[in-house]
N, CA, C and O atoms as a CHARMM CRD file, in Angstrom:
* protein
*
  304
    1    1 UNK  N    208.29000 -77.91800  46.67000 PROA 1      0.00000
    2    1 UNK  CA   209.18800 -78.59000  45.76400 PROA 1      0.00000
    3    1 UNK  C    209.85400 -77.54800  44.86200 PROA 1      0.00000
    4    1 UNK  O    209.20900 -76.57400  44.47400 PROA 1      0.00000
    5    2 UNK  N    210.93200 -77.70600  44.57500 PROA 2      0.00000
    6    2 UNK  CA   211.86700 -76.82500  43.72300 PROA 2      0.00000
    7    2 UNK  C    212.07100 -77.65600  42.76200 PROA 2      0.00000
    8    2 UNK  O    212.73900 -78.68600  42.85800 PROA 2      0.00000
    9    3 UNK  N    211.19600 -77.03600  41.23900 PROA 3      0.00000
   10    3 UNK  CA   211.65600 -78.00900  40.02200 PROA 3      0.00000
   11    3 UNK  C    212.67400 -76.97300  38.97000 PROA 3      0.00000
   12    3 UNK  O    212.25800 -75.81600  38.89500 PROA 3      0.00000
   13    4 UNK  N    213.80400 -77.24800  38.25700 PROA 4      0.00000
   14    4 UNK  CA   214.49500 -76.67200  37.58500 PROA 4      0.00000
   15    4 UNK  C    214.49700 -77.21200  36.01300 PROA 4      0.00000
   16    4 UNK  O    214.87000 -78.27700  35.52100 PROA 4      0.00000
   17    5 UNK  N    214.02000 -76.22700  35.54400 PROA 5      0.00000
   18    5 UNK  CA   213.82600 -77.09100  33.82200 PROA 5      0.00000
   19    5 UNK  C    215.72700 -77.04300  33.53200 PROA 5      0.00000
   20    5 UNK  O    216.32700 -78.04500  33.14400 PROA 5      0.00000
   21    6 UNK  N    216.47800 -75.60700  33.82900 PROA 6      0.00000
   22    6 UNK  CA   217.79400 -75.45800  32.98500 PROA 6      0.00000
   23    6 UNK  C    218.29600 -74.84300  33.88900 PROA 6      0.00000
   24    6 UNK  O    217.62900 -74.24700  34.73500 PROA 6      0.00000
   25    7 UNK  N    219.56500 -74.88400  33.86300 PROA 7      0.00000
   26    7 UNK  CA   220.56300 -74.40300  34.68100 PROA 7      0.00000
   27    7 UNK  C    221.98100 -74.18200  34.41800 PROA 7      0.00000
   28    7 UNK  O    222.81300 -75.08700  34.35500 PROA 7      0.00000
   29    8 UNK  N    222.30000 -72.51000  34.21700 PROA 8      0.00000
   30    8 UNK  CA   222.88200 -72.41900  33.17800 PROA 8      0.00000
   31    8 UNK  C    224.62100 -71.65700  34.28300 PROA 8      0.00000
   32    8 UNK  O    224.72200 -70.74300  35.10100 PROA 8      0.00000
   33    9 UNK  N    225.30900 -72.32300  33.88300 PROA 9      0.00000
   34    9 UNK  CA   226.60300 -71.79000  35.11900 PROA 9      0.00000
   35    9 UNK  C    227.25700 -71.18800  34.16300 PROA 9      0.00000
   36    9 UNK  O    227.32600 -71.54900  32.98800 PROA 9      0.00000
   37   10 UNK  N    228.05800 -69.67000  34.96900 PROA 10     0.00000
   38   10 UNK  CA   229.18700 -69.44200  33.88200 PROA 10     0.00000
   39   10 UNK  C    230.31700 -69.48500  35.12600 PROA 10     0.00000
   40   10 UNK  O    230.14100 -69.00600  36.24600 PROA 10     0.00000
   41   11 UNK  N    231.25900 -70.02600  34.75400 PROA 11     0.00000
   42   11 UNK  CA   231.98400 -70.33900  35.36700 PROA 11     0.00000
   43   11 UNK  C    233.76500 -69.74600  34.76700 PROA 11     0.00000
   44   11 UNK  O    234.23300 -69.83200  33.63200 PROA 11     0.00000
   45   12 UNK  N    234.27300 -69.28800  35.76500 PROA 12     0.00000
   46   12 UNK  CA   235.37200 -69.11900  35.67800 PROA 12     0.00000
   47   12 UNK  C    236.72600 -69.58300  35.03400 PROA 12     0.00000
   48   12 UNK  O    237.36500 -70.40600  35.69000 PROA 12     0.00000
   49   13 UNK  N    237.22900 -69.17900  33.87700 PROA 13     0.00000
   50   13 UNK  CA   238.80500 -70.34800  33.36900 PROA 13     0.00000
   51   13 UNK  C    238.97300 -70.80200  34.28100 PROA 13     0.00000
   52   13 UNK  O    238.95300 -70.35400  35.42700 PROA 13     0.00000
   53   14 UNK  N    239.29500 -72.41900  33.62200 PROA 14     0.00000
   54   14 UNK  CA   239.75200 -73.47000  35.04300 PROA 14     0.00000
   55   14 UNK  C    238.57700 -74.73100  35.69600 PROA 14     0.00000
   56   14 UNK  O    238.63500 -75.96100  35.71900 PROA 14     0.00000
   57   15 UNK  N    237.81900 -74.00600  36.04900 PROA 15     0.00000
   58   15 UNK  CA   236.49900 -74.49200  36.27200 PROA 15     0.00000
   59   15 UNK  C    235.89300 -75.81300  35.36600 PROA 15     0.00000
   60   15 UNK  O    235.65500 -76.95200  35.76600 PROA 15     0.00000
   61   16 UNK  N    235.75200 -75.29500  34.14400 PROA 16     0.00000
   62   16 UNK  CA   234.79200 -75.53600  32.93200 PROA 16     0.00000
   63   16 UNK  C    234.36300 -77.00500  32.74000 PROA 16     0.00000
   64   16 UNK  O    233.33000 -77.43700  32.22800 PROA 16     0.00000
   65   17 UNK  N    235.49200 -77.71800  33.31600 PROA 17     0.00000
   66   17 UNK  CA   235.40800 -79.29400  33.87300 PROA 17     0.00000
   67   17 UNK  C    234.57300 -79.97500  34.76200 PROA 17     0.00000
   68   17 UNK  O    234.04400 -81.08600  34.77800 PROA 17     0.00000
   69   18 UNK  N    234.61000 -78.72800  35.70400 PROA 18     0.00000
   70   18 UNK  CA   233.81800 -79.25500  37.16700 PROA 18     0.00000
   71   18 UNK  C    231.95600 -78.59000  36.74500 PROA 18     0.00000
   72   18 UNK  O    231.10200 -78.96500  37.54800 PROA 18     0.00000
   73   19 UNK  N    231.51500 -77.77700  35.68400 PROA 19     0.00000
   74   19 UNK  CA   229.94300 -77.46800  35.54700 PROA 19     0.00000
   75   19 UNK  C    229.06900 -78.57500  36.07700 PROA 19     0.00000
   76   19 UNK  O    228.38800 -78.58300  37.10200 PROA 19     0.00000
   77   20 UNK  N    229.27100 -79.72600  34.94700 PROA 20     0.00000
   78   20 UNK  CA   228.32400 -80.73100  35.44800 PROA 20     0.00000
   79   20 UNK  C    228.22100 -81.16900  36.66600 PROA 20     0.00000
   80   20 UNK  O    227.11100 -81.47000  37.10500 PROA 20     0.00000
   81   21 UNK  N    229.38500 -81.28900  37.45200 PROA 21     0.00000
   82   21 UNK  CA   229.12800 -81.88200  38.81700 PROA 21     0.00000
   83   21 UNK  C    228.81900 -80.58900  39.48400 PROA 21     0.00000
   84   21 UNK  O    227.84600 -80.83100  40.19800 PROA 21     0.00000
   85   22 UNK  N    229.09000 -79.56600  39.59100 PROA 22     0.00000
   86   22 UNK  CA   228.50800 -78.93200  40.55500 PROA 22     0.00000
   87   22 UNK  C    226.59800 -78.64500  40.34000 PROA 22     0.00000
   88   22 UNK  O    225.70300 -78.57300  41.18200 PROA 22     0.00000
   89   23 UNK  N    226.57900 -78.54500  38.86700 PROA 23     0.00000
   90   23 UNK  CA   225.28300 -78.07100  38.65100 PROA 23     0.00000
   91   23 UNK  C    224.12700 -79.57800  39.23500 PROA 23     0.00000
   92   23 UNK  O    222.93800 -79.48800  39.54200 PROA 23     0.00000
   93   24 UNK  N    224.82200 -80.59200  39.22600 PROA 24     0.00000
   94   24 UNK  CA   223.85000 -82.23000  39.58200 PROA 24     0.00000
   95   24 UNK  C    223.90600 -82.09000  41.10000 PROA 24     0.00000
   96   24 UNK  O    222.98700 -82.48700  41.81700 PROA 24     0.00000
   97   25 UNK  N    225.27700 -81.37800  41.67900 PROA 25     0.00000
   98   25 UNK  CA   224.89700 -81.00400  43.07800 PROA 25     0.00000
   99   25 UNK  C    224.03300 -80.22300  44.02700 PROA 25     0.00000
  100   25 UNK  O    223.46000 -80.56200  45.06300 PROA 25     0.00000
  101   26 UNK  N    224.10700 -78.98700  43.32900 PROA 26     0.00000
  102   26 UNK  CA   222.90100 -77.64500  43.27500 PROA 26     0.00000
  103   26 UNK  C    221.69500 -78.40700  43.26100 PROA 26     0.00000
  104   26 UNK  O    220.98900 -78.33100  44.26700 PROA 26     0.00000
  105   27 UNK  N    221.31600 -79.14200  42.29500 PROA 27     0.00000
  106   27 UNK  CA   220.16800 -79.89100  42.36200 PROA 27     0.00000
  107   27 UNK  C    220.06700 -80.94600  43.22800 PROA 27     0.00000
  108   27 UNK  O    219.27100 -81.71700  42.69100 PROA 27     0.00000
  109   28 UNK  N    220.50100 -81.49900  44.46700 PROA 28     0.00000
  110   28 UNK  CA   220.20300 -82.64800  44.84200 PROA 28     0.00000
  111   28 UNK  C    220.77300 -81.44600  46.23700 PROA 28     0.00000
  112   28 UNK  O    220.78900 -82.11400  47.27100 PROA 28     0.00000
  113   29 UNK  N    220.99300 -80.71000  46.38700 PROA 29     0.00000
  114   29 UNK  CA   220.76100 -79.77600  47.40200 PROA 29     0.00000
  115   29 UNK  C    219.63700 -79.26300  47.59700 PROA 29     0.00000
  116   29 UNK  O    219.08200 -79.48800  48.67200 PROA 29     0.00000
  117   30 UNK  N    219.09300 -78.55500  46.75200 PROA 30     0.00000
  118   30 UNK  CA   217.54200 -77.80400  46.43600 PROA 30     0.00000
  119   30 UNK  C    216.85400 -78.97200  47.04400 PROA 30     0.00000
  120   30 UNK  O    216.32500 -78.83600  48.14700 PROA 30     0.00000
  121   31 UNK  N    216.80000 -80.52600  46.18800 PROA 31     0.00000
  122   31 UNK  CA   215.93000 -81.61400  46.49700 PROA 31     0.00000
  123   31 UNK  C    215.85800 -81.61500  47.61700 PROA 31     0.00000
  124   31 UNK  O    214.67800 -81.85900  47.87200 PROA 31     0.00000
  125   32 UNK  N    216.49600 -81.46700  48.66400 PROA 32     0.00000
  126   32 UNK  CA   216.75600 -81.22200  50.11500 PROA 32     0.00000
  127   32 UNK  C    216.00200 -80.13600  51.25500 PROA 32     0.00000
  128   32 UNK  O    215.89000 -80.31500  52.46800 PROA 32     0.00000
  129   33 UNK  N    215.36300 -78.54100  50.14700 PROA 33     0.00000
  130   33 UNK  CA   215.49900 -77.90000  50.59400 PROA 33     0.00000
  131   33 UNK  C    213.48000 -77.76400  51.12200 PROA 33     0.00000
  132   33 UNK  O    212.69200 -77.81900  50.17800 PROA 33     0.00000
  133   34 UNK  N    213.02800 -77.64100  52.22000 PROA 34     0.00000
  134   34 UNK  CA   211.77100 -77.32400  52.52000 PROA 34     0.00000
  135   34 UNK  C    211.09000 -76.19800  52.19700 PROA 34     0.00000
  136   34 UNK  O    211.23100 -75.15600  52.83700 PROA 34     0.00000
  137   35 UNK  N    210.23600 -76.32200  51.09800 PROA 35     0.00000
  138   35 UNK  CA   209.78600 -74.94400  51.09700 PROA 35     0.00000
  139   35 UNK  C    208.26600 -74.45600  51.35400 PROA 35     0.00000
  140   35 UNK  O    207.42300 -75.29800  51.04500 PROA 35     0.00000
  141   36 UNK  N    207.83200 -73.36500  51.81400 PROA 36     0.00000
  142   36 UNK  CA   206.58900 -73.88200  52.68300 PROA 36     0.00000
  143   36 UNK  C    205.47500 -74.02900  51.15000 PROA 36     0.00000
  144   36 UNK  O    204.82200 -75.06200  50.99900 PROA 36     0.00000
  145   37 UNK  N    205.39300 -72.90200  50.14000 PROA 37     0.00000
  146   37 UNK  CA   204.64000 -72.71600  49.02600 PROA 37     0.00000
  147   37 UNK  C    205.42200 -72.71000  47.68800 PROA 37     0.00000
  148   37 UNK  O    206.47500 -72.11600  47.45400 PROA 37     0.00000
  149   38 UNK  N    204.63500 -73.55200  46.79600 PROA 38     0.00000
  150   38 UNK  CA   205.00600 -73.07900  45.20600 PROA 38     0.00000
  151   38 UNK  C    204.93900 -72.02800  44.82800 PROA 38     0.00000
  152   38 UNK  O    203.97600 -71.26700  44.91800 PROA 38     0.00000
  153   39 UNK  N    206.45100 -71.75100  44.12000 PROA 39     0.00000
  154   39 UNK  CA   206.61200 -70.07200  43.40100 PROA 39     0.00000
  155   39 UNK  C    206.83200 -70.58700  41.78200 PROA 39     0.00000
  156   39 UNK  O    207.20100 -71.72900  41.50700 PROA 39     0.00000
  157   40 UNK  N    206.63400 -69.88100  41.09800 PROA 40     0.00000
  158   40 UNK  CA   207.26900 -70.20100  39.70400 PROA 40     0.00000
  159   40 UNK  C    208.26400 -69.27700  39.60900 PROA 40     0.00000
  160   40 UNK  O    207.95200 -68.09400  39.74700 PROA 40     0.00000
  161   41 UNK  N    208.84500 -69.42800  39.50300 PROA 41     0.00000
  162   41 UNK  CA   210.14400 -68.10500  38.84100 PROA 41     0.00000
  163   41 UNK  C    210.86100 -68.77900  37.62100 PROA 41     0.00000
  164   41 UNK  O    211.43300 -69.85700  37.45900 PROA 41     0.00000
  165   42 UNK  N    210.56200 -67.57800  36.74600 PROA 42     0.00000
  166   42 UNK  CA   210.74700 -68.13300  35.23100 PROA 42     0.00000
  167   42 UNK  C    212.75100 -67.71000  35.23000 PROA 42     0.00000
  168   42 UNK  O    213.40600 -68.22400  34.32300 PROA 42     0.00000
  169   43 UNK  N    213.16700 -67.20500  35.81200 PROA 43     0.00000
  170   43 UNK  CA   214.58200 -66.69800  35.94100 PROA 43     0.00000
  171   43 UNK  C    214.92000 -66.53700  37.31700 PROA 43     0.00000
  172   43 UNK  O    214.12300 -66.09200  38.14200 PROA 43     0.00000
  173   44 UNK  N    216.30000 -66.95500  37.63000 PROA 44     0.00000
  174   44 UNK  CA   216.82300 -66.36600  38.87800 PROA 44     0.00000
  175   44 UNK  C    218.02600 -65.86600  38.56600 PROA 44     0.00000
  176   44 UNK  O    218.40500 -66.88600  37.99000 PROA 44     0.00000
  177   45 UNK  N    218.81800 -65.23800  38.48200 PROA 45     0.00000
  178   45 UNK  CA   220.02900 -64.66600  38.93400 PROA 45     0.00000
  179   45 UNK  C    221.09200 -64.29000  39.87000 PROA 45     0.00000
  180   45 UNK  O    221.25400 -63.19800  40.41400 PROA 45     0.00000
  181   46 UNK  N    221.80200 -65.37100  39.97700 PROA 46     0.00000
  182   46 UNK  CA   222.53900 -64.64700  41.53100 PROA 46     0.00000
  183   46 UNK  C    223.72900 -64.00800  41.30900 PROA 46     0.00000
  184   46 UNK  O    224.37800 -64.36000  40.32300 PROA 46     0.00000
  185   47 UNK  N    224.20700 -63.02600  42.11500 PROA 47     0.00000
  186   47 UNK  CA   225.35700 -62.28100  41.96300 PROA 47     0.00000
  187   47 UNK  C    226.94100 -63.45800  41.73000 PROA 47     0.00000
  188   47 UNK  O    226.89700 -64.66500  41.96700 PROA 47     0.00000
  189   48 UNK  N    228.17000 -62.73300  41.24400 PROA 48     0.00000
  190   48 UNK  CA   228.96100 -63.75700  41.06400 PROA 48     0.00000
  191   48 UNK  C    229.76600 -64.05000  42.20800 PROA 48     0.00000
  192   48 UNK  O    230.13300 -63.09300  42.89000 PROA 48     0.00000
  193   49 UNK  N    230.23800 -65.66500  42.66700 PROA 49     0.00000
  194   49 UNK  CA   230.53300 -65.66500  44.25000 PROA 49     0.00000
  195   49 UNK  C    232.12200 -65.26600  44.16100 PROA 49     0.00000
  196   49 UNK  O    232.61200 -65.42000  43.04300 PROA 49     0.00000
  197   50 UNK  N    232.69800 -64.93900  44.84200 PROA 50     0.00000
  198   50 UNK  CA   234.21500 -65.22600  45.05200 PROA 50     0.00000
  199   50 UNK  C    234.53400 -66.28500  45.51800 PROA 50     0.00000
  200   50 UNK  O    234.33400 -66.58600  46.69500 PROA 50     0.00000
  201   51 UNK  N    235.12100 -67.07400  44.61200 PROA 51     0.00000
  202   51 UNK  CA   235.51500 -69.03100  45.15600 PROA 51     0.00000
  203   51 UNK  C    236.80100 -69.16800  45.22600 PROA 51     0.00000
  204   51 UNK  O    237.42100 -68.46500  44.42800 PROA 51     0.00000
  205   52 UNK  N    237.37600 -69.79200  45.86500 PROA 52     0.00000
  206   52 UNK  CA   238.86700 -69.77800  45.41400 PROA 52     0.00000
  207   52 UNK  C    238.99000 -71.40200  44.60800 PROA 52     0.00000
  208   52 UNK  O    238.12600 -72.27700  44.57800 PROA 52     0.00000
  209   53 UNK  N    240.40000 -71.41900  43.98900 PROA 53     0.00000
  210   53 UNK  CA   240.45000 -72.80100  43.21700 PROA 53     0.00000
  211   53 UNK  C    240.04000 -73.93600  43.44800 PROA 53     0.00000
  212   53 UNK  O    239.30300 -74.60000  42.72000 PROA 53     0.00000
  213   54 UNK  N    240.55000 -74.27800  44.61800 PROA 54     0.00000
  214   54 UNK  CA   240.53500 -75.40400  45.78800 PROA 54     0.00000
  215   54 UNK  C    238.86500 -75.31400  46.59200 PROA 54     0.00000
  216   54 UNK  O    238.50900 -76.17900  47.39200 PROA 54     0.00000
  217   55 UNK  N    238.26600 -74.51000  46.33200 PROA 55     0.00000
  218   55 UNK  CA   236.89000 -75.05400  47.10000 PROA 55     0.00000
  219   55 UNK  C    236.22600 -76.14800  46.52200 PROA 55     0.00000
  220   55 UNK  O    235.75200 -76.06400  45.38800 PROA 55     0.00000
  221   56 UNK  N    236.15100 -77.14300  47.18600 PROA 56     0.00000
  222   56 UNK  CA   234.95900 -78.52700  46.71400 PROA 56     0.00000
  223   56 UNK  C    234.19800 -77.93200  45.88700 PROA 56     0.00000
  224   56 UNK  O    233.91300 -76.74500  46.04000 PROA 56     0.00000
  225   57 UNK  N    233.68600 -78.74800  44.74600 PROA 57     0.00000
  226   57 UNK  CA   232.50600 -78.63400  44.47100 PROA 57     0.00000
  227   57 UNK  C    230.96900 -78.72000  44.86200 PROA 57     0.00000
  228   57 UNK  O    230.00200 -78.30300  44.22400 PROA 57     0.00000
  229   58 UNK  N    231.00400 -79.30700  45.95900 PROA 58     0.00000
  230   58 UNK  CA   229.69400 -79.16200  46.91100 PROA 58     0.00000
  231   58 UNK  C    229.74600 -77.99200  47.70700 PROA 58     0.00000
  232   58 UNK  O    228.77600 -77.23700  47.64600 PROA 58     0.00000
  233   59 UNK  N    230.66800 -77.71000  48.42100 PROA 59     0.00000
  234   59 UNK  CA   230.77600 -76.29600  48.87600 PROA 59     0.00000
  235   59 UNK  C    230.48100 -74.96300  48.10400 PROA 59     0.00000
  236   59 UNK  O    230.20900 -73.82500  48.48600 PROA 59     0.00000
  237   60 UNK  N    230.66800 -75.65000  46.64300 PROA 60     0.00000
  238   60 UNK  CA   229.99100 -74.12600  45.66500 PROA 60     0.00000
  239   60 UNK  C    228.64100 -74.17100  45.70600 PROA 60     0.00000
  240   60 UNK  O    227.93100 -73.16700  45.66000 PROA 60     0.00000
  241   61 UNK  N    228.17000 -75.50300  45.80500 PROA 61     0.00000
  242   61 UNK  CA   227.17800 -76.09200  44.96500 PROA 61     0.00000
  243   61 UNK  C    225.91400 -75.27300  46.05700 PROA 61     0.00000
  244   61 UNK  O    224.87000 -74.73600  45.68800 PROA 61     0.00000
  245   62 UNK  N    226.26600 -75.36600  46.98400 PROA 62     0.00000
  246   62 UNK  CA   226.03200 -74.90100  49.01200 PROA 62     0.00000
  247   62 UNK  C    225.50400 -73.61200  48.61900 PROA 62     0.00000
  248   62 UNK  O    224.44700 -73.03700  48.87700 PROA 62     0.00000
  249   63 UNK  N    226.86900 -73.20600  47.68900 PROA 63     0.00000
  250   63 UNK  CA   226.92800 -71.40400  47.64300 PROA 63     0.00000
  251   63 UNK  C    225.58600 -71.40300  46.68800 PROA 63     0.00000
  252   63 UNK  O    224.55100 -70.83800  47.04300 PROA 63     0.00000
  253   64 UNK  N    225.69600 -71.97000  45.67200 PROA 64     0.00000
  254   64 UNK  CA   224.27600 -71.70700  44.48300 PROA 64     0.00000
  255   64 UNK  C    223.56200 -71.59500  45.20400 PROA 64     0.00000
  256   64 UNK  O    223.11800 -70.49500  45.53300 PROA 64     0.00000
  257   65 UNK  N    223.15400 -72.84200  45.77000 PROA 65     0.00000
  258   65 UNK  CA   221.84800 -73.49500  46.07900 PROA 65     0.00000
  259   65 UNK  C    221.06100 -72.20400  47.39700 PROA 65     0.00000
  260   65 UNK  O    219.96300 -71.64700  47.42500 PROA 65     0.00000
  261   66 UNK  N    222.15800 -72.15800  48.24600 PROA 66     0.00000
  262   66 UNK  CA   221.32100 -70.85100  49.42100 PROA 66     0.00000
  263   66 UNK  C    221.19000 -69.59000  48.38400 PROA 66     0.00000
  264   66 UNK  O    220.24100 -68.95600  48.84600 PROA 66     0.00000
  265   67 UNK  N    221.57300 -69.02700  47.42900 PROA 67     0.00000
  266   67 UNK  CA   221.55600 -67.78700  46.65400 PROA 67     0.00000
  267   67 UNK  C    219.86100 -67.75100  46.18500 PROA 67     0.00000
  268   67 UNK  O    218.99800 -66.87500  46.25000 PROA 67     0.00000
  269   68 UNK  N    219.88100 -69.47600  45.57800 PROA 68     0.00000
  270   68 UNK  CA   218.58100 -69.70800  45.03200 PROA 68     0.00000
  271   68 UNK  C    217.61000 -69.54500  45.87700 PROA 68     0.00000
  272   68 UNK  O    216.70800 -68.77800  45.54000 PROA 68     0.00000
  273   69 UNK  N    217.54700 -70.11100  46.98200 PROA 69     0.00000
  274   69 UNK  CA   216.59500 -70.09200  48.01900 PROA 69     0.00000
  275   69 UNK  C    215.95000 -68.88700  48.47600 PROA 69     0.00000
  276   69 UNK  O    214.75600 -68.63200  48.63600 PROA 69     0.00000
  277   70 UNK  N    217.41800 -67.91700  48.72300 PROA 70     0.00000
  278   70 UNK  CA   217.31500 -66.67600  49.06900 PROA 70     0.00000
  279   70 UNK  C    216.55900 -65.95700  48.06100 PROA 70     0.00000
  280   70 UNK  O    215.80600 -65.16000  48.62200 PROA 70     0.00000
  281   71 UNK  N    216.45600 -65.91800  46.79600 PROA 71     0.00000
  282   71 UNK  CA   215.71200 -65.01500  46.03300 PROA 71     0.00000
  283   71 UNK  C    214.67300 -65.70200  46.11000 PROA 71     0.00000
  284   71 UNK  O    213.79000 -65.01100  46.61900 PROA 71     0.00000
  285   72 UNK  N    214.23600 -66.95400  45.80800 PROA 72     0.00000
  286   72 UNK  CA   212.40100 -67.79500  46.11600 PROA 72     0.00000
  287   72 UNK  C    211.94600 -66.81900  47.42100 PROA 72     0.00000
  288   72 UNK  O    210.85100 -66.28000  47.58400 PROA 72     0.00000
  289   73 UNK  N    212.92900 -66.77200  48.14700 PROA 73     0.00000
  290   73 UNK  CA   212.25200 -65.83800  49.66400 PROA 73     0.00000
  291   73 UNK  C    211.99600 -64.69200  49.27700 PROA 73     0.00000
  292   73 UNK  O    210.78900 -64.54200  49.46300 PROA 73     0.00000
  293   74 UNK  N    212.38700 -63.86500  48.88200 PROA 74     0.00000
  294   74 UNK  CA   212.22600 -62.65400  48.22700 PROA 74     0.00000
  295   74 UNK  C    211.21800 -62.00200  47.45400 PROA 74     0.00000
  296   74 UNK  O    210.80400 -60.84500  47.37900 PROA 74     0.00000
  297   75 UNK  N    210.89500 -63.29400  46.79600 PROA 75     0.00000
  298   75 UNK  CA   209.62600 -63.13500  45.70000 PROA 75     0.00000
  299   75 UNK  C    208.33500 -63.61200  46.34300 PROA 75     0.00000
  300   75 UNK  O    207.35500 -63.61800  45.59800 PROA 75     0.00000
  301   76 UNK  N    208.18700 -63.95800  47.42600 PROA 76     0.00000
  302   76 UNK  CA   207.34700 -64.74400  48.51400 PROA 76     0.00000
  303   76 UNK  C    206.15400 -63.32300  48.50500 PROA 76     0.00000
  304   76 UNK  O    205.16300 -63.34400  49.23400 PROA 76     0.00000
């Protein structure tokens, strides 16, 4: 299970509208995601993506959410 106390986006001018929905998406992606063991990770950080204007917000949300995964693997 992947639990997230906070989730903090910085997001690009322009954007600043769309945080909440992408960040409720990220999370109901993760909810999705199988993981074999509990990790705690008190911080994650992912690098910043290149998005263009027009990408969905689930398609970012896609982008978070595998970044996240990818570092839980990492720390394994």
């Amino acid at each position: 299970m992947i639990q997230i106390e906070r989730i903090r986006l910085h997001l690009p001018a322009g954007f600043e509208h769309r945080a909440t929905s992408i960040a409720r998406m990220v999370g109901e992606v993760l909810a999705k995601q199988h993981i074999a063991r509990d990790v705690s990770l008190e911080s994650v950080s992912i690098p910043p993506q290149r998005i263009a204007a027009g990408t969905p917000d689930v398609e970012i949300a896609y982008l978070i959410a595998e970044q996240i995964v990818s570092s839980y693997g990492r720390r394994q």
